[in-house]
C-alpha positions as CSV (number, residue, x, y, z in Angstrom):
1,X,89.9,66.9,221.6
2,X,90.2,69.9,219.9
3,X,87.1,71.0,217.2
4,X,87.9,71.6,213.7
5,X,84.8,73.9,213.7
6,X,85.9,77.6,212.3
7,X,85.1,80.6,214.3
8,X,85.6,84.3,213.0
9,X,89.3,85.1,213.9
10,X,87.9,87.9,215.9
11,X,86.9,85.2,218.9
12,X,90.6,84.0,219.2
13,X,91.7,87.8,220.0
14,X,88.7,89.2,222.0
15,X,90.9,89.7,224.8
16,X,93.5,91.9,223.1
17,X,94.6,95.1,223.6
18,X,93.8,95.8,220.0
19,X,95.5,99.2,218.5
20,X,94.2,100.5,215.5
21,X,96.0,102.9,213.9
22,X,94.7,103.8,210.5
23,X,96.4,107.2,209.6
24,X,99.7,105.3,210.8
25,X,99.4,102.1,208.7
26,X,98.3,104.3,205.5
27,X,101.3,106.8,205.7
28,X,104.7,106.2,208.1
29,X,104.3,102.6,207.8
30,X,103.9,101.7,204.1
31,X,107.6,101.9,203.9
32,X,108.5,97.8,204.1
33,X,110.7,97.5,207.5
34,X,109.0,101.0,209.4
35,X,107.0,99.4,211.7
36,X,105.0,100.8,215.1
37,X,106.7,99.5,218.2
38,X,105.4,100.8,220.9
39,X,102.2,102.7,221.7
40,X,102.3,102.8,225.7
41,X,103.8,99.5,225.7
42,X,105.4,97.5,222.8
43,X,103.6,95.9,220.2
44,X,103.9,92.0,219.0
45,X,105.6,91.9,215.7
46,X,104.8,89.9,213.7
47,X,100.9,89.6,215.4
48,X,100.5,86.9,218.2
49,X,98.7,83.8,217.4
50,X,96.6,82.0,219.6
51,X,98.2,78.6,217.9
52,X,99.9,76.7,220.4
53,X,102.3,74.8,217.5
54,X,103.0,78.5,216.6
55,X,106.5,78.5,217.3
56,X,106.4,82.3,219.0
57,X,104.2,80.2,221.4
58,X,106.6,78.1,222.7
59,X,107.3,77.7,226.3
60,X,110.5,80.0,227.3
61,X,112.6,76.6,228.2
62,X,111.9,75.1,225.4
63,X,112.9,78.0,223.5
64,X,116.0,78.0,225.5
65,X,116.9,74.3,224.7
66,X,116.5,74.8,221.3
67,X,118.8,77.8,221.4
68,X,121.4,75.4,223.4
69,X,120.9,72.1,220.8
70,X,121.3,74.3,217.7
71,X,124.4,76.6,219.4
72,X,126.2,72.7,220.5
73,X,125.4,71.8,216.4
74,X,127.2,75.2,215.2
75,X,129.7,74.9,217.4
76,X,130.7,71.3,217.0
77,X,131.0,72.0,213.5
78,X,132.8,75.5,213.4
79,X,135.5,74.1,216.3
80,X,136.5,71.5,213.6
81,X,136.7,73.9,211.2
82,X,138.1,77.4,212.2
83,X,139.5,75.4,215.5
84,X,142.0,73.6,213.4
85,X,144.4,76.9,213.2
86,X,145.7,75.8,216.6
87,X,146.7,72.2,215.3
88,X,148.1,73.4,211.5
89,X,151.4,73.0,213.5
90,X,151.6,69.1,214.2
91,X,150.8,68.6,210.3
92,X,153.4,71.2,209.4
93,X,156.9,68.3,209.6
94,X,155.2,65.6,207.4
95,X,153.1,67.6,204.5
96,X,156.5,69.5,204.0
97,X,158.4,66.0,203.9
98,X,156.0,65.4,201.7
99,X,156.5,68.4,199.3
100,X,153.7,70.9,200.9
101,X,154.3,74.4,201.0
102,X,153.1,76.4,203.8
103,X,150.9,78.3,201.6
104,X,149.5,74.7,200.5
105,X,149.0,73.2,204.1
106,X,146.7,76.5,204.8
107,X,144.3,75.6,202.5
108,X,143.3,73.0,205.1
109,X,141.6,76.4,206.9
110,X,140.3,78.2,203.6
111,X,138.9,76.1,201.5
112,X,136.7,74.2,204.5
113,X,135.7,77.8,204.8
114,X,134.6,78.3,201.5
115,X,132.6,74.9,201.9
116,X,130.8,76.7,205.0
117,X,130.0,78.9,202.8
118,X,128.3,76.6,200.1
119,X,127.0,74.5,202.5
120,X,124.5,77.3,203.7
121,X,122.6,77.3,200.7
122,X,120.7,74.2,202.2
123,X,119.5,74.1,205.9
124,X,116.0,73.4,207.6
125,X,114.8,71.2,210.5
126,X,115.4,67.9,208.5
127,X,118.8,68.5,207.0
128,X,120.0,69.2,210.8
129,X,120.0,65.2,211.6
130,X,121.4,64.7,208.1
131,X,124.2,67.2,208.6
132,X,125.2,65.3,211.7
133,X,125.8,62.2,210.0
134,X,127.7,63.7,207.2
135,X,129.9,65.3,210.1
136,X,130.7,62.0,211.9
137,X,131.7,60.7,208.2
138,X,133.7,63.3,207.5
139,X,135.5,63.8,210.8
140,X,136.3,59.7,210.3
141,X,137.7,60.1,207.0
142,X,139.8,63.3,208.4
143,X,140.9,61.1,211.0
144,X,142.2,58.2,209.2
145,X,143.7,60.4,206.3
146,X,147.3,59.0,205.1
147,X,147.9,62.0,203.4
148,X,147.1,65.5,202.2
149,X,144.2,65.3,200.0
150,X,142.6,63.4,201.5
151,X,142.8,65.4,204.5
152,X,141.7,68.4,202.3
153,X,138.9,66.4,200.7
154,X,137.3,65.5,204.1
155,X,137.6,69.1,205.5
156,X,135.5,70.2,202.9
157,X,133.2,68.1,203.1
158,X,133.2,68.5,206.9
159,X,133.1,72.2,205.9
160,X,129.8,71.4,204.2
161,X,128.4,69.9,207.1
162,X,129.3,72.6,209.6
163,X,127.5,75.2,206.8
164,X,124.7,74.3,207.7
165,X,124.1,75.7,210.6
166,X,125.4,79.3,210.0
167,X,122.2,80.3,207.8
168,X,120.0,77.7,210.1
169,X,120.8,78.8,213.5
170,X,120.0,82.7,213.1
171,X,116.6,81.4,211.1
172,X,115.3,79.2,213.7
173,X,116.1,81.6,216.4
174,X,114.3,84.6,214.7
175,X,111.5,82.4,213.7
176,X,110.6,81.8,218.0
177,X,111.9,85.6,219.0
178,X,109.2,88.7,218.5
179,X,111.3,91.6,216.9
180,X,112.0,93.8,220.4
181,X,113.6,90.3,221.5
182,X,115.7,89.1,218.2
183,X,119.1,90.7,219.0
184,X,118.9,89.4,222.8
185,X,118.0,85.6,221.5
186,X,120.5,85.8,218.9
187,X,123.0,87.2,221.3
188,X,122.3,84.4,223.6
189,X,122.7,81.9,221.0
190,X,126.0,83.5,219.8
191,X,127.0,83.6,223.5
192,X,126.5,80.3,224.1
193,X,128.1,79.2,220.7
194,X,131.3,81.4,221.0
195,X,131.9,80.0,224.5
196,X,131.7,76.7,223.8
197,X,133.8,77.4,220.5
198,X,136.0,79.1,222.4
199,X,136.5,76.2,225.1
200,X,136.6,73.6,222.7
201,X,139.6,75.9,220.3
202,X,141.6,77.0,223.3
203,X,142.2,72.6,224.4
204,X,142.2,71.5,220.9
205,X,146.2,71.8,221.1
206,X,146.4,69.9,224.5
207,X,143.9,67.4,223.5
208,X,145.6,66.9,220.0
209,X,148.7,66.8,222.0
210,X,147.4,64.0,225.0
211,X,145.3,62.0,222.0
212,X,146.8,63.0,218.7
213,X,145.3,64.9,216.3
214,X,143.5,62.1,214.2
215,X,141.5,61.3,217.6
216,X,140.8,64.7,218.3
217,X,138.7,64.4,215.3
218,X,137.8,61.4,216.5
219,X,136.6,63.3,219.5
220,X,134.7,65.3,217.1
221,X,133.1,62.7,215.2
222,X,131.6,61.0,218.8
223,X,129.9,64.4,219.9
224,X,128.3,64.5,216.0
225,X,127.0,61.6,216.7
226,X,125.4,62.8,220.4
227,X,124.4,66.0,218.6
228,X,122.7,63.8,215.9
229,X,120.4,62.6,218.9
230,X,119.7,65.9,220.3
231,X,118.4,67.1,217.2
232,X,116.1,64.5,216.4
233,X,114.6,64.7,219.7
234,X,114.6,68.6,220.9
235,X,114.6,70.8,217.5
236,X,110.9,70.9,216.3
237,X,110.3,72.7,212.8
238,X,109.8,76.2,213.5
239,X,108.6,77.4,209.7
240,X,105.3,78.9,210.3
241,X,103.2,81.0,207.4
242,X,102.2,84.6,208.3
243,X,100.6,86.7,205.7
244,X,102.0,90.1,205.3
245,X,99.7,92.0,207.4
246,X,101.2,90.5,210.6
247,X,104.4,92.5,209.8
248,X,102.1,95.8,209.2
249,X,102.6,95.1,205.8
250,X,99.7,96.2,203.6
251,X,97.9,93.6,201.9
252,X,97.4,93.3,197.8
253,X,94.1,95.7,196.5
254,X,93.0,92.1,195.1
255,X,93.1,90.3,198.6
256,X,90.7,90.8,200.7
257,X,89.8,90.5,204.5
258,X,88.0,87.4,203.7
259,X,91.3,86.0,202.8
260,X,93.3,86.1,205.4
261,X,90.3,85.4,207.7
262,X,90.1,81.8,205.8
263,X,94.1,82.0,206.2
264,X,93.7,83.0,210.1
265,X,91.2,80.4,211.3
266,X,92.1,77.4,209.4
267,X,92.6,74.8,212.3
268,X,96.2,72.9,213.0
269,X,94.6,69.5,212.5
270,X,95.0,69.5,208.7
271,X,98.4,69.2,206.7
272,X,98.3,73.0,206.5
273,X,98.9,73.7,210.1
274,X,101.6,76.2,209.8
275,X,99.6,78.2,207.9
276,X,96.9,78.7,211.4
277,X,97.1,82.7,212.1
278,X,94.6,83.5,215.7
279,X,94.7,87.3,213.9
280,X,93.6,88.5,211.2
281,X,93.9,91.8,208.6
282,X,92.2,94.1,206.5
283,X,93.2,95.0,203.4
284,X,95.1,97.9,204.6
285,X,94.6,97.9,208.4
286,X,96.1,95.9,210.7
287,X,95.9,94.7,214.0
288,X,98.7,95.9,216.3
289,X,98.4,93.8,219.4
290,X,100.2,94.9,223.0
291,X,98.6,92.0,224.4
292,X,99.4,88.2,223.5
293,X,96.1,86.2,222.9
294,X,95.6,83.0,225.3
295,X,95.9,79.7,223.8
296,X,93.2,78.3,222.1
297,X,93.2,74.8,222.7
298,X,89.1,74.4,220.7
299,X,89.8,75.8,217.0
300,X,94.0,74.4,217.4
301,X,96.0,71.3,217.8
302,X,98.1,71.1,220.6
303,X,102.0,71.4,220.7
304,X,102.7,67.5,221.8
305,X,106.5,65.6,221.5
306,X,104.7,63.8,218.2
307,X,104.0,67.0,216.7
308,X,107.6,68.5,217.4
309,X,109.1,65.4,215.8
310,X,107.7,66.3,212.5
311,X,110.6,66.9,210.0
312,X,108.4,69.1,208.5
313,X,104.6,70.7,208.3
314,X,102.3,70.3,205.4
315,X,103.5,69.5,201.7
316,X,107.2,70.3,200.4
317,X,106.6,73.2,198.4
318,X,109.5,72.3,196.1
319,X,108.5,76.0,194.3
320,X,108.9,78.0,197.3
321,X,112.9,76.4,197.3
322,X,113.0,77.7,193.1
323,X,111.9,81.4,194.3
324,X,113.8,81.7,197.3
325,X,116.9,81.4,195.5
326,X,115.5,83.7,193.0
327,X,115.0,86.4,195.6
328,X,118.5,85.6,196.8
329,X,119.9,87.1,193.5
330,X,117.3,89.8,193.8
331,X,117.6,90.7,197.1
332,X,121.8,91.3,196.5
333,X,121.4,94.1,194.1
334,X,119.8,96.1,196.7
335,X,122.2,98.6,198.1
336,X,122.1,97.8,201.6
337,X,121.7,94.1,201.7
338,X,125.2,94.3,199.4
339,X,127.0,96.7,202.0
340,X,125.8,94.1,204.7
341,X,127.6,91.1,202.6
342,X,130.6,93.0,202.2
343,X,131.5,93.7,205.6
344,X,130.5,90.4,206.6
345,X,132.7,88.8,203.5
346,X,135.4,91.2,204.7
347,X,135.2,90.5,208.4
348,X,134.8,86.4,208.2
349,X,137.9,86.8,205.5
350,X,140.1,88.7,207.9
351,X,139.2,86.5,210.7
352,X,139.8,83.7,208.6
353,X,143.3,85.0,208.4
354,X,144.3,85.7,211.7
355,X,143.5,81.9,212.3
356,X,145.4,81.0,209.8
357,X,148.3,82.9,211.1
358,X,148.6,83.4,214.5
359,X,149.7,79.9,215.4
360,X,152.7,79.7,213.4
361,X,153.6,83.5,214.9
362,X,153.2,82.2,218.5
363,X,155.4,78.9,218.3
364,X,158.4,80.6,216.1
365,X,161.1,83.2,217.9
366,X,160.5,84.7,220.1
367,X,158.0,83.3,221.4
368,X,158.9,79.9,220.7
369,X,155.9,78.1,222.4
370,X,155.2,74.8,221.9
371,X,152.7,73.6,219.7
372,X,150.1,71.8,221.9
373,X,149.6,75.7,223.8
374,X,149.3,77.5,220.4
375,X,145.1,77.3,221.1
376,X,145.5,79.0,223.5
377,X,145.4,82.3,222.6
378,X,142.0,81.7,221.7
379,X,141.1,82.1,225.2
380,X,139.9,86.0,224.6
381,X,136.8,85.0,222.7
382,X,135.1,84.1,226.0
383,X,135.6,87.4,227.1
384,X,134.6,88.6,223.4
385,X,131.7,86.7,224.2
386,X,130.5,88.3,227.4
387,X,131.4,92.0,226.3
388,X,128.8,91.3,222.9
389,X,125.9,90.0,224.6
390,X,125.2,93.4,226.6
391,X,126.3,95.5,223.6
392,X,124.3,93.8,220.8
393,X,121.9,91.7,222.6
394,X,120.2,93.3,225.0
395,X,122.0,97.0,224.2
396,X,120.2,96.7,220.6
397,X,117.2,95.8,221.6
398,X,116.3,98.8,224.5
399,X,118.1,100.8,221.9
400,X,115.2,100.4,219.1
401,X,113.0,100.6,222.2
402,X,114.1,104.1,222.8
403,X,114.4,105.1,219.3
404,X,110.6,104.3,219.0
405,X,109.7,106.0,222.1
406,X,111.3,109.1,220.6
407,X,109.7,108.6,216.8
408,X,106.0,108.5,218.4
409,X,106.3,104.9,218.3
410,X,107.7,104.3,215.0
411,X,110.7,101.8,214.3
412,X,113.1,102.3,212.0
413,X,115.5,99.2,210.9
414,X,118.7,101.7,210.5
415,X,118.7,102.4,214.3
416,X,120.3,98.8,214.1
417,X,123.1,99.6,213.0
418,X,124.1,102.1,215.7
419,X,125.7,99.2,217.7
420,X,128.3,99.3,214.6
421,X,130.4,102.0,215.2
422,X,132.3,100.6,218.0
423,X,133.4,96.9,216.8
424,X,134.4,98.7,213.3
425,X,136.5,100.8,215.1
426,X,137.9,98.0,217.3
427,X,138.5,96.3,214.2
428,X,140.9,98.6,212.3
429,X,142.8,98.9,215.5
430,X,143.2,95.5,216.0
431,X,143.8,94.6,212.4
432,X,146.7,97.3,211.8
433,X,148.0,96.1,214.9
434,X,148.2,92.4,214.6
435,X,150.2,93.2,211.0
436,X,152.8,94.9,213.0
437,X,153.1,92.7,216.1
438,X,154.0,90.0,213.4
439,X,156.0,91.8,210.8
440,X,158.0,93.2,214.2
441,X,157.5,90.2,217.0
442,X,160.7,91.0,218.7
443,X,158.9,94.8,219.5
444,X,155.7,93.2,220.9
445,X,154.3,91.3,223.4
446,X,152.7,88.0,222.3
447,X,149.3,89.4,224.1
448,X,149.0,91.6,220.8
449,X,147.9,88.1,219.5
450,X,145.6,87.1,222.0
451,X,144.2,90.6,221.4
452,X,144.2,90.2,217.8
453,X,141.9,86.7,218.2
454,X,139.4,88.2,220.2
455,X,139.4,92.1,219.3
456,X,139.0,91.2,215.9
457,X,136.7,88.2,216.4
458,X,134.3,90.9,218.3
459,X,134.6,93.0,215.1
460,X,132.9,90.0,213.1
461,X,130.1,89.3,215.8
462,X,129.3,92.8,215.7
463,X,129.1,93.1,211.8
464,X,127.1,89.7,211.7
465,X,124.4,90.4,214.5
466,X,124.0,93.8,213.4
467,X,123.9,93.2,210.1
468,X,121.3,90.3,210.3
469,X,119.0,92.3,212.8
470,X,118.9,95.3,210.7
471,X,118.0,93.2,207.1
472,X,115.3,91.3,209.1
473,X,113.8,94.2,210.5
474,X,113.9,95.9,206.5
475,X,113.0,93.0,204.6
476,X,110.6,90.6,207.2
477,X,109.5,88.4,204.3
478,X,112.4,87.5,203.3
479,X,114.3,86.2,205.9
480,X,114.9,83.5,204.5
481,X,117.2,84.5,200.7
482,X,118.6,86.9,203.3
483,X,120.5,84.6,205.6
484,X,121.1,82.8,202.6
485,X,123.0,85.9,201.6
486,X,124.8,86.7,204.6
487,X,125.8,83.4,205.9
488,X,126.7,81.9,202.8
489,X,127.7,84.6,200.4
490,X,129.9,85.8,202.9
491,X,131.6,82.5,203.0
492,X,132.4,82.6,199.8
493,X,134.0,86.4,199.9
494,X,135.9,85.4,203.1
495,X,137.7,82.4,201.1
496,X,139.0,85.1,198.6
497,X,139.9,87.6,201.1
498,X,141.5,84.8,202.7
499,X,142.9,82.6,200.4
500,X,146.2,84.0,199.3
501,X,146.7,85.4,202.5
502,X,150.0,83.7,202.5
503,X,151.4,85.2,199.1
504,X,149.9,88.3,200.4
505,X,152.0,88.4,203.1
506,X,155.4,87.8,201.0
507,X,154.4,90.4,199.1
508,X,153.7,92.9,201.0
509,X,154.5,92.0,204.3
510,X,152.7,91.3,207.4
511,X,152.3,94.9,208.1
512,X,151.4,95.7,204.5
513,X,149.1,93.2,204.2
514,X,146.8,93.4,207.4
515,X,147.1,97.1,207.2
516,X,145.4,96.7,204.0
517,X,142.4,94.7,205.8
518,X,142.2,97.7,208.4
519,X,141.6,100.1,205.5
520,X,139.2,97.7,204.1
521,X,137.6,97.9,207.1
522,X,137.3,101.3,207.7
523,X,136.1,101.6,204.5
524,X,133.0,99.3,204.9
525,X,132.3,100.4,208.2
526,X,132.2,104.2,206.9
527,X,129.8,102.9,203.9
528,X,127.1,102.4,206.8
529,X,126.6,106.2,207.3
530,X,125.2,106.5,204.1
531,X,123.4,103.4,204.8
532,X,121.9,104.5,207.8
533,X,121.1,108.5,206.6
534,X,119.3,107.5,203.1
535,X,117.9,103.6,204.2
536,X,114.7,104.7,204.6
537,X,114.8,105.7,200.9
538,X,116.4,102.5,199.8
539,X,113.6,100.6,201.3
540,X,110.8,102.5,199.8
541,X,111.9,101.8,196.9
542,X,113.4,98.1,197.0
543,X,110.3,97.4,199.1
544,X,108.2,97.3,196.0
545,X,110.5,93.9,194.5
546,X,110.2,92.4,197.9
547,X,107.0,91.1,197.8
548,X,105.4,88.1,196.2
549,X,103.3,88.5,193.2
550,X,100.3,87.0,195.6
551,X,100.8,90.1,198.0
């Protein structure tokens, strides 16, 4: 039994190694995002707790299983979604019996997209179960469609489902990561994820092909239904409060130390555990710890299986939902968090379109292959998959690490967005190339679409992690409106990049039109030199709107 009694915050963290660095936190580090990483060794950010239900304090398995439940959940839902470029081909012969054009019939890929998209705006540890259900529903209805709206309708709203888990995923898995580890554990995730998307895309044409396709949704709705378990039983809330301060953020002049003391060493035993903080901060100062704090099983609950089946921790505070999406419209007038929806509008959109595409390239002359091995030229994303992780997991992470060992210590967000420069170039290349493979197949190989998949796919991974990363480490109070930005914004820009990408083409040709994407490309990926020379700027003076009137 663990005693509500409060003791001074300064008991739980006794054993720290404790750096104070006044002259630091007044001057280099009032800028919101420049923060001090390392001094000798690297400092916790946000500031250890000595709460074991804080979710930075669980266990490194269960961190792990968490990443795998949630990475199974995205990819279930994306494989039914962007995995259905591979099968376009078996629905071709009877939605043009039935008066379909071929610019119709691709909606089938871009409006579940746009749905993605919406469906992002909602997402947290209880809407994961829910989304599950809705998935098995709508895979059913998909299945059993007799004709093409229908089919449409139940994309979407499959598309809805699936949404969820693009803002959710990245949120959960920064929520249980310290900043020096968030690219790796989102790398891992998106490893894991792409992989299994990638296995599950590349046999969707043979399985369609052995089962048909209305049971390879059926297929789909079965392992919603698993996923529905896994999430009920191994994805605990991980929403925790933590004031300012344990970003190095300075406090408001009107709060005091007292504050966050009463903040820090409120026990986990009342309705307000995810408000517990083992630290605490002065007004201005505050503690940088190199050291994490042992658990302190006296002044907090322990992490049990009851307490990580909680749907959620204290009250709903239905006001905090009203001012996130208020800060979502705030936060996308800043000049960097709108370059960072762009290019990951732009990349989704071009993606979008290859999968759209590619499929009818590979199966007409002269390739001529047959449509249950269209999928698989989705087999490059595996390798797409093991070429990221080192470059923007773990490469991202010992690069702030140097950076900071260079600055004195200090980190900088824009040294995320170093890892840029070679995806963006990757993804011109691959963009201009795949719009003259197709607009001159009898010149090229069919590899140039394999390449195309996965090149360009890796140009959208990059822009996605680094882009995240980099507006987490900026703006750490407002991760949430900023994944609501990137992951569903995005959505919404990639369904009008891709939308008429089959008038597009007639227009102006396949080489025309994904010639154009290239540029767009370049283009974007050039606007993150300005980015990264005057972002300090940007943040000094966004910083200011970024904070809660409480702060």
């Amino acid at each position: 039994m663990y005693d509500t009694k409060l003791k001074p915050a300064a008991d739980h963290v006794e054993d720290l190694d404790i750096v104070k660095d006044d002259d630091v936190l007044q001057g280099e580090v009032e800028v919101m995002g420049t923060v001090k990483l390392t001094h000798g060794k690297i400092i916790y950010i946000p500031t250890p707790t000595a709460d074991p239900q804080d979710p930075l304090n669980m266990s490194l398995w269960q961190k792990y299983v968490v990443l795998i439940v949630i990475s199974i959940f995205s990819c279930l839902g994306l494989s039914l979604i962007s995995g259905f470029g591979g099968l376009l081909g078996f629905y071709i012969p009877d939605y043009t019996a039935a008066g379909k054009g071929y610019a119709d019939i691709t909606h089938l890929m871009t409006y579940p997209t746009l749905f993605m998209g919406i469906g992002n705006l909602f997402g947290c540890r209880s809407h994961t179960p829910s989304a599950a259900v809705i998935m098995i529903l709508a895979a059913g209805v998909a299945a059993g469609a007799k004709n093409f709206e229908w089919h449409l309708a139940a994309r979407m709203v499959l598309g809805l489902a699936a949404g969820q888990s693009e803002a959710l995923v990245p949120m959960i898995t920064q929520e249980v990561f310290f900043l020096h580890e968030r690219s790796r554990g989102l790398m891992i995730q998106q490893t894991i994820q792409v992989i299994l998307t990638a296995i599950w895309t590349v046999f969707a044409g043979p399985i369609a092909g052995a089962i048909t396709p209305q049971w390879w949704y059926g297929l789909g709705a079965v392992l919603a239904g698993v996923q529905f378990l896994l999430a009920v039983f191994f994805v605990p809330e991980t929403k925790y409060y933590r004031p300012k301060s344990s970003f190095q953020e300075s406090t408001s002049p009107n709060k005091t130390a007292d504050d966050d003391n009463h903040a820090a060493t409120r026990p986990s035993s009342d309705n307000h555990s995810s408000r517990d903080m083992g630290t605490t901060a002065a007004a201005v100062v505050s503690m940088m710890c190199t050291e994490r704090p042992p658990l302190d099983y006296v002044n907090f609950a322990p992490r049990t299986w009851r307490s990580d089946m909680r749907l959620w921790i204290g009250d709903i505070e239905w006001r905090k939902g009203w001012e996130a999406f208020y800060q979502t419209f705030e936060l996308v007038l800043y000049p960097n968090v709108f370059w960072a929806l762009c290019i990951n509008g732009l990349t989704l959109g071009v993606n979008v379109a290859i999968g759209t595409t590619y499929g009818n390239i590979v199966t007409s002359p002269p390739y001529n292959w047959p449509q249950t091995s269209a999928s698989y030229v989705n087999i490059g994303q595996i390798a797409t998959a093991l070429l990221a992780l080192p470059l923007f997991g773990h490469g991202s992470d010992g690069l702030i690490r140097w950076f900071s060992h260079r600055r004195g210590g200090m980190h900088e967000p824009e040294t995320r967005l170093v890892p840029l420069i070679f995806p963006m170039m990757v993804g011109v290349f691959t963009a201009v190339l795949y719009g003259q493979g197709a607009a001159h197949p009898e010149r090229y190989h069919w590899f140039v679409y394999v390449w195309g998949v996965a090149a360009y796919y890796f140009c959208f991974v990059g822009a996605n992690i680094v882009a995240i990363t980099y507006l987490l480490d900026s703006y750490p109070t407002r991760a949430g409106p900023l994944l609501i930005i990137i992951c569903a914004f995005r959505g919404i820009i990639s369904f009008g990049v891709s939308y008429g990408i089959t008038p597009f083409i007639e227009t102006t040709g396949w080489d025309g039109a994904f010639g154009a994407f290239g540029a767009m490309t370049a283009f974007f990926g050039l606007m993150g030199i300005p980015i990264y020379a005057w972002g300090k700027q940007i943040r000094q003076f966004t910083g200011r709107f970024a904070k809660d009137k409480s702060d």
